[in-house]
N, C-alpha and C positions, 0 to 999 in steps of 0.2 A: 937475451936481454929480457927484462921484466919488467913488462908496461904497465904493471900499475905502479901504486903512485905510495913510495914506502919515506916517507919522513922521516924516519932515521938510517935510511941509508947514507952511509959517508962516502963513498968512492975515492975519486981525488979531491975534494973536498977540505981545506984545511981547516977547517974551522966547521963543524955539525951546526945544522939548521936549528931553529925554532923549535922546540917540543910540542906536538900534537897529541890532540886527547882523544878517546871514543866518544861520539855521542850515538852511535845505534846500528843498527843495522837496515840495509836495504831491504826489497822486497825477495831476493837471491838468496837474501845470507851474509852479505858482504858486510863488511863493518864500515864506515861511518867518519870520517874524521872531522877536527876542526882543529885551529890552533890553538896551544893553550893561551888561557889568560897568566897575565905578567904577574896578579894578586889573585888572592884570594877573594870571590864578589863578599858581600856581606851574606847575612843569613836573611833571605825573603820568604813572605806569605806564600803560602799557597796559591798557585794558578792553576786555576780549574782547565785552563785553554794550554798549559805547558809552556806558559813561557820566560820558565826559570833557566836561569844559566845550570850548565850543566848536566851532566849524563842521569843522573839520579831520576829521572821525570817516570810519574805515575800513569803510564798512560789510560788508566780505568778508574782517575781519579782516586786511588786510592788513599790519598793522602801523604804517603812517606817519601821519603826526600832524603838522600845521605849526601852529601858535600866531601867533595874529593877534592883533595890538592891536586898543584898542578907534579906532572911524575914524567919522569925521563922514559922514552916508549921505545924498546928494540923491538922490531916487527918477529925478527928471528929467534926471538928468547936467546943471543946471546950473553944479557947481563942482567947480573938482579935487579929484578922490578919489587916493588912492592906489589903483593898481591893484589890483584885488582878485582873487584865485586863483578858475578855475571847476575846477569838479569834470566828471568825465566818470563812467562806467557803473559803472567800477569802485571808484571813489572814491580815484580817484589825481588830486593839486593840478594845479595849470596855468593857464595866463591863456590870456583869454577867448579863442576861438579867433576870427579876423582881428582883434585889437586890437593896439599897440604896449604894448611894456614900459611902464608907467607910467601909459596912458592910465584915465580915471574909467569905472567899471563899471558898464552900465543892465543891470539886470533884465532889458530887451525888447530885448535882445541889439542895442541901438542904440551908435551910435559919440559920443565924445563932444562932437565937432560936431555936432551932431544927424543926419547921414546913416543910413540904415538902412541894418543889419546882418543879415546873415542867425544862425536862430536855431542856438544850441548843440544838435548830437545827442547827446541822451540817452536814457538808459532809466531808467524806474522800477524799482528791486528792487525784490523779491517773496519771499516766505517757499513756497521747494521745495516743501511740503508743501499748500500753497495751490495757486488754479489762476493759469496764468503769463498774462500780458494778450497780448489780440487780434493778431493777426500783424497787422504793416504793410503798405502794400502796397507790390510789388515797386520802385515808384520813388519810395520815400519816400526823401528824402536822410538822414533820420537814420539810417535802416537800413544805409545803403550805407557806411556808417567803423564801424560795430558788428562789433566785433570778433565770431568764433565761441566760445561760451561753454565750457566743460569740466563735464561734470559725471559726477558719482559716482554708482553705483547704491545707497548708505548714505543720498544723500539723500534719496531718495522714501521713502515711509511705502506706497506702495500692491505694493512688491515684496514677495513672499510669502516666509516663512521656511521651512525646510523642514518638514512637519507631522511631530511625532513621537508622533503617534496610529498612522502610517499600519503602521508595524512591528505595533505588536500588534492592529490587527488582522485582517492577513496570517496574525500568530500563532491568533487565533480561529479565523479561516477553516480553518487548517490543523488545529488541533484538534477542531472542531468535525465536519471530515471525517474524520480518525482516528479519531475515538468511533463514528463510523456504522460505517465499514468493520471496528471491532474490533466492534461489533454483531452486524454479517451474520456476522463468520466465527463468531462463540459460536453463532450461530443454526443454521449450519452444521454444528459439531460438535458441537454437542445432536442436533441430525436423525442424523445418523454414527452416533452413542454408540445412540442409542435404537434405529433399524434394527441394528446390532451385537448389542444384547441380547435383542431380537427373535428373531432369528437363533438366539443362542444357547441359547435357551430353548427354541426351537421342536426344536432338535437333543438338548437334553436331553431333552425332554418323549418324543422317537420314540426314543430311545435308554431313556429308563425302561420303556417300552411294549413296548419290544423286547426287554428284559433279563426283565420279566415273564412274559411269551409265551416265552423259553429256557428260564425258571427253571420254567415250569406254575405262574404265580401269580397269572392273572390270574383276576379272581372270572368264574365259569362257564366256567371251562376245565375240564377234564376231569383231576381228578388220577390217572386209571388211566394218565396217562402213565410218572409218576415220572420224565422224562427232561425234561433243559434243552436236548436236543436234540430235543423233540417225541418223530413217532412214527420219528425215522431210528436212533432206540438200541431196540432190544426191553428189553423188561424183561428175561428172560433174560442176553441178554449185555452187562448190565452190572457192572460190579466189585464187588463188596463187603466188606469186613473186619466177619465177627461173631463175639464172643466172650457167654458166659454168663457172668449171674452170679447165684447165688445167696444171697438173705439168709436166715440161720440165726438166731431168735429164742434166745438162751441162755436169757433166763428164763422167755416161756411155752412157747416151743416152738414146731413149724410152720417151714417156709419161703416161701420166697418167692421166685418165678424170672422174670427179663427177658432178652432178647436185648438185646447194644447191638448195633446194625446204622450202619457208617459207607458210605456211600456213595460210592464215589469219583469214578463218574462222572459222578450228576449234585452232585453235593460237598452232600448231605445226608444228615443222621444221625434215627435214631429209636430208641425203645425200645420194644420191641414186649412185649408183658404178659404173659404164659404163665401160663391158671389153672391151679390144684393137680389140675381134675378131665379135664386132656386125658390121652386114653385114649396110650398108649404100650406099644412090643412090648419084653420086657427079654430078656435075650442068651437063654434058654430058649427063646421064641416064647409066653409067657405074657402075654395081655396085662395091662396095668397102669397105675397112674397116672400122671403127674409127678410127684405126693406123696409117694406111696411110692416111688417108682424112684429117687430123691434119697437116699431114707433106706435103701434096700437096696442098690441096683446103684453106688453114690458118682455122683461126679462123671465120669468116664469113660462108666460104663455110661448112665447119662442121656445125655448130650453125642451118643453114637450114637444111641439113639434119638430123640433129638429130630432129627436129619439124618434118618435114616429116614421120619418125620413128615411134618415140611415139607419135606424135601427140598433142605435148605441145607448150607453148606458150616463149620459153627462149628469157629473156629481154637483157643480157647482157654476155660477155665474159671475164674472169680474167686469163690471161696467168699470172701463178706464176712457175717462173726461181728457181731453188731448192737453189740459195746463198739469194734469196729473202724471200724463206719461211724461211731458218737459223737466218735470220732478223729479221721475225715476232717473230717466237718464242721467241727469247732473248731481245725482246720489249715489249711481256705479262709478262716475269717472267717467263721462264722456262713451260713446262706443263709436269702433271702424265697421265701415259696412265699405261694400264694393258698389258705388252708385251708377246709376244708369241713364244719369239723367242729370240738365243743368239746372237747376232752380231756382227761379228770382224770388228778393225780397218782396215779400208783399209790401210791407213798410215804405221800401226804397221807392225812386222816382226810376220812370222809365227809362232804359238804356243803362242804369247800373251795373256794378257789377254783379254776378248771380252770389246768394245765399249761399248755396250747397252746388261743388262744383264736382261734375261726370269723374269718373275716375276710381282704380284702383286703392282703397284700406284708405277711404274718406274720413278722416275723425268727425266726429257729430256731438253737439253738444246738445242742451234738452230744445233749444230753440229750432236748431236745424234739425235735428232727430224730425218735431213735430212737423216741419215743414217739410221735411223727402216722404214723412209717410201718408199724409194726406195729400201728394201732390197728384195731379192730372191734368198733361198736357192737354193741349185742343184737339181735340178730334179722339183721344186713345180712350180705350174701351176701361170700361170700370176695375177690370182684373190689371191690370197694369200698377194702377195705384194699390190695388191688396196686394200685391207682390210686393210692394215698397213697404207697405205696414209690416207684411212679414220677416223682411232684412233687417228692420228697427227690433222686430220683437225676438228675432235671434240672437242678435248684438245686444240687448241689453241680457238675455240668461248669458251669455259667456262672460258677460261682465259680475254679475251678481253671487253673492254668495253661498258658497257650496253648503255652509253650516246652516242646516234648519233655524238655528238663533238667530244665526245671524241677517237669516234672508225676513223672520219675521220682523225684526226691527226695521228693515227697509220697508216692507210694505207699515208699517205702526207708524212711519215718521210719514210717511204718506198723507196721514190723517184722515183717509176716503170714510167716506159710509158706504161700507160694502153690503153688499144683497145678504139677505139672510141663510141664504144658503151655502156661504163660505164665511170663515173666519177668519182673524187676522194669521192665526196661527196654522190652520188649513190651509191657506192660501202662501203663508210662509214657509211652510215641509213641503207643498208640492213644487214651489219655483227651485226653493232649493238642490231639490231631484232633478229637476229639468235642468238648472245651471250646473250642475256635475254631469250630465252625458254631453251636453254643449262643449264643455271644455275639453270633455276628451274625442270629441269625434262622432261621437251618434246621433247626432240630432240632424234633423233633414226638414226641408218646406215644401209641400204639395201643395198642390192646390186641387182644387174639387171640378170634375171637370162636369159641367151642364150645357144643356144645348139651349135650344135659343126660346125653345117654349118653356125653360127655367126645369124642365126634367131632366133625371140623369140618365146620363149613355147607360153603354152596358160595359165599358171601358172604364166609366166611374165605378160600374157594379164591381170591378174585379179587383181594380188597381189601388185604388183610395179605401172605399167603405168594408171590403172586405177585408182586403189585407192590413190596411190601419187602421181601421176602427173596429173591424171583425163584428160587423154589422149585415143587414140584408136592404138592401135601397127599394123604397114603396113610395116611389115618387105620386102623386095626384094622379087620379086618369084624366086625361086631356080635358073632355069635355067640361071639367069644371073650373078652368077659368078661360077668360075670352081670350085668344091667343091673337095679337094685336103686330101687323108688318110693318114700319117707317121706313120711309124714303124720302129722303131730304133734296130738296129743289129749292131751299129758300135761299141757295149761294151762300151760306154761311155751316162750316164743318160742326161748329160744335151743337147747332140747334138737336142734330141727332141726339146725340149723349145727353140734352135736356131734355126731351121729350121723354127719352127711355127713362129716367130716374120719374121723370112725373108720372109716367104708366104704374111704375114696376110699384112706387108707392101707391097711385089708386087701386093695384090687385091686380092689373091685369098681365099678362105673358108677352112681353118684349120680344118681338122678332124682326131681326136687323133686315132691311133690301137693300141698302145700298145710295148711291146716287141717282139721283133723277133731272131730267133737264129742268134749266131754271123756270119755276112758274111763277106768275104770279099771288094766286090763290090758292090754300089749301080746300085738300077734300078727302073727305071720310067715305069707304064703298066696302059695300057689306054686299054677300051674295045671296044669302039663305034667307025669308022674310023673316026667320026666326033671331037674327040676327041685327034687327035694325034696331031696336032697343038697345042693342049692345054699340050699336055705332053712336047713334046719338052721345049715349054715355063716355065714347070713348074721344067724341069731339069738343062734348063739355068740358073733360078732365086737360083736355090740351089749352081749352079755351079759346079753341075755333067757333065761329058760328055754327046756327042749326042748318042756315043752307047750304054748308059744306058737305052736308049726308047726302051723298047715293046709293042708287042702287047698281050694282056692277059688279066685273071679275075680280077678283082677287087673287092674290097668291098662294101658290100652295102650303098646307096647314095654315095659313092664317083664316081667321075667320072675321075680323077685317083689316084692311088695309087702310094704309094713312098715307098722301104724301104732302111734306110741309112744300109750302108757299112762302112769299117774299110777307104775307102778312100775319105767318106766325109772330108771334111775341111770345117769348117764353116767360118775361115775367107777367104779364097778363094771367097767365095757369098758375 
């Protein structure tokens, strides 16, 4: 029995089936059937996808297309067929190959005599994309008329496209390195910068330390240098510009006397203090005070002997009137001082509030200016009040102008009649110099240190007149002024402090004793008979009686003694 499937087999059959046509063949070999169509289809377009009726189909798109009728099919070549077209690889028409035109077409490549035929070479398509069937072997005859095929590299599916990831990330790579290398160099010049400032600091830090050590600034240095060149400048020969000046109280009266000392060489200024009771020789060879030599010998005769003294060289003299310095001040703008003290209005009524109040960076206008610097509590010693004068006259150079011009227009608007030995404009270039070390720091306030017979220590010899004036101190020898002891017993503090200012102006050497118990009566005691001329004198000037003089001890160094009674009256002297 024959189990395939042959459509024109008849058998017991009375009547033959349907006519079936080829349309191809399997992946075997095997041919292919379908039933024929009853017509013939019309003639169609080209289908690129094959899906035209009938066997003609191109399968490599070739384009040709033959249309076959429909044809009575014997499997077995027992009856004439019309020749039927075979197909080859490419799916181009043709009759069978060794058959004649015309001859009936078997399937099993048999002839239609029945003689056997050798089979048609073919190949099976295949879809490129798929894998391509088994190679043949070398002496297979169907291989050997198999044309060499053409193919495209669009066919394959397994040709790679170019990747276009691959750019960016070359681009990654490349930034990813740039970042790092722009790392290390910040890292780089971080390290640079910070050694750099390193560096620079360390060169400021030995340059401040060095400028310290010039200037004699450093704390436990030694300021007996007074030089910013150490010890290669002597005190002696270095520069300095010093002028006097003297404040004149118009309304209580008294003066008040400072050196301004500008230092050229080592470019520092000071004001050095000068109490009322330093002993001084006036043009006679009399000794005398400061006090009085102000108020007798003017300004000239003072001016020499204070050189005489200390032994300095003073250029010039500034008598400033206390409505004059109110002036100055209210001309800078006011100046801060650090006050030390409350101060009532004179003006006001008792129990007011005070004037000028104690305390930290005071502002001072020319009114309170002139009231802190002429002030003098009850009982405090005369240097107290020049310590005040001197705060006012440091406040006013830090306030005043650095520019020579501009400091001589303050003193010109001043209006003063000044001593002939300073000018408006001399007087204007040296304050100027003094208010540019003020502002920056070098300016300092001494005071002159005297003992109680108005002679200087040897403390003043070293500290003040040497190192800041660079002077030699030739104080009076003792014996020539009467050197005068107060002791106060009249129960009132300030009688002292009047009697001293009435001595120190009649010439004589103010020497403080202290408190004494309350007496009624004053009495003058003089030891030496050489001496009682000097007591008398010195009972007059108080405006004690004559019979207050004795004779008696005295204190040491004084050559007489005073003590007030309850019938002092100081305005009486």
């Amino acid at each position: 029995m024959n189990d395939r499937y042959d459509a024109g087999y008849g058998g017991d059959h009375e009547e033959q089936e349907e006519p079936y046509e080829l349309v191809g063949y399997d992946e075997y070999g095997r041919p292919i059937y379908r039933q024929a169509q009853p017509r013939q289809a019309p003639p169609q377009q080209y289908d690129p996808y094959a899906q035209q009726q009938g066997y003609g189909y191109d399968p490599y798109a070739t384009g040709r297309q033959q249309p076959v009728p429909p044809q009575q099919y014997d499997p077995y070549g027992t009856g004439q067929q019309p020749p039927v077209p075979s197909y080859d690889a490419y799916g181009t028409g043709g009759t069978a190959q060794g058959a004649a035109p015309g001859a009936p077409y078997d399937p099993y490549g048999r002839a239609a005599a029945g003689g056997q035929q050798p089979r048609v070479a073919e190949q099976t398509a295949y879809i490129p994309q798929q894998a391509g069937p088994s190679e043949p072997a070398q002496d297979d005859p169907r291989t050997a008329a198999r044309p060499e095929r053409d193919y495209h590299t669009e066919q394959f599916a397994f040709v790679e496209d170019p990747d276009r990831d691959s750019e960016d990330v070359i681009d990654w790579l490349n930034f990813t390195e740039n970042r790092t290398e722009r790392r290390e160099e910040a890292k780089r010049r971080a390290r640079s910068r910070l050694v750099a400032l390193v560096v620079v600091l360390a060169l400021v830090a030995v340059g401040s330390v060095g400028y310290l050590w010039y200037a004699g600034k450093l704390p436990g240095q030694s300021s007996s240098s007074g030089s910013r060149t150490g010890t290669a400048t002597a005190a002696g020969a270095q520069n300095r510009d010093v002028i006097v000046v003297h404040l004149h109280n118009t309304k209580k009266g008294g003066t008040s006397t400072a050196l301004l000392v500008d230092n050229t060489t080592t470019k520092q200024a000071t004001t050095v203090l000068l109490p009322n009771s330093l002993s001084l020789t006036d043009d006679d060879g009399t000794t005398t005070t400061l006090a009085k030599s102000v108020d007798d010998d003017g300004s000239s005769g003072t001016r020499d002997a204070l050189d005489t003294v200390l032994g300095t060289d003073i250029e010039g003299t500034w008598r400033l009137d206390t409505p004059y310095l109110q002036n100055l001040v209210d001309l800078v703008g006011n100046i801060d001082v650090d006050t030390n003290a409350d101060v009532p209005d004179p003006d006001a009524k008792k129990g007011s509030a005070p004037l000028v109040h104690k305390g930290k960076s005071q502002t001072l206008s020319g009114k309170t200016a002139v009231a802190y610097a002429t002030y003098r509590a009850s009982g405090e010693a005369q240097n107290a009040q020049l310590e005040r004068f001197g705060q006012v006259m440091q406040g006013v150079l830090r306030k005043l102008s650095s520019d020579p011009t501009g400091a001589t227009t303050t003193v010109q608007t001043l209006a003063q009649i000044l001593d002939p030995s300073l000018t408006d404009k001399d007087l204007g270039t040296f304050l100027a110099k003094l208010a540019d070390l003020a502002k920056g720091g070098d300016y300092k306030t001494a005071l002159l240190p005297v003992q109680n017979d108005g002679t200087l220590s040897a403390q003043a010899g070293a500290s003040v007149v040497k190192d800041i004036l660079g002077g030699t101190a030739k104080s009076p020898d003792q014996g020539s002024a009467v050197r005068v002891s107060v002791q106060n017993g009249s129960g009132a503090k300030d009688n002292t402090e009047k009697a001293r200012v009435v001595l120190l102006n009649g010439g004589f050497t103010f020497l403080g004793g202290g408190t004494a118990p309350t007496s009624a009566t004053s009495e003058v005691v003089y030891t030496d008979a050489a001496d009682k001329e000097n007591a008398t004198e010195v009972a007059k000037t108080l405006g004690l009686p004559a019979g207050s003089v004795t004779k008696g001890a005295t204190t040491s160094n004084a050559d007489v003694s005073v003590t007030l009674g309850q019938d002092y009256k100081p305005s009486s002297s």
